[in-house]
C-alpha positions, 0 to 999 in steps of 0.5 A: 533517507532509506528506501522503499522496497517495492516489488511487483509480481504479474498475474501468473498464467490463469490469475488477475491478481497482480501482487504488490509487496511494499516495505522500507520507508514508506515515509512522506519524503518517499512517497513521491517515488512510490506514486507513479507507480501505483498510478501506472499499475492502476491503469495496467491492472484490475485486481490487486493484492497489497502486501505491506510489510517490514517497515521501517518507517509508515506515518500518515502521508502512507495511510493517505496514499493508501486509501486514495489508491483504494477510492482510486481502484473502487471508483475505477471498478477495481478489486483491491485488498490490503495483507498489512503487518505492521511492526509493534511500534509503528502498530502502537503508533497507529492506535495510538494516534486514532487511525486503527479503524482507517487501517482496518477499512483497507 
């Protein structure tokens, strides 16, 4: 199993925006690590910035977590955008597979 790559930068001095960067595995079997995460930063935080690249892995169990996340910080009166670039493969996959507008919607 590989690793997610997970790094957070705080808002600097005059900024709301806390920036998450997501790559590596990003895989059912990594998920369960990524969760707490998302969940504590979502009470620490109200705005946020995704940043998804260089991926090893993305399947659907990613792209679920990543809109409950987004209904999660909406809900919560929260601001969240997505910056995702996929790998070609994983991007071909995701077209292929009918999921391209749920990505676009993040």
């Amino acid at each position: 199993m590989r690793e997610i790559k997970f790094k957070m930068n705080q808002p600097q001095k005059g900024e709301k925006v806390v920036r998450l960067y997501l790559g590596g595995d990003l895989g059912v079997n990594n998920l369960a690590e990524l969760l707490p995460k998302l969940k504590t930063i979502e009470k620490d935080y109200h705005e946020f910035e995704i940043n998804l690249n260089d991926m090893t892995v993305f399947d659907l169990a990613s792209l679920q977590l990543l809109v409950s996340f987004k209904k999660t910080c909406e809900r919560n009166k929260k601001k969240i955008k997505f910056k995702i670039d996929l790998p070609k493969d994983i991007s071909e996959l995701v077209e292929n597979t009918g999921f391209t507008k749920v990505l676009k919607k993040l």
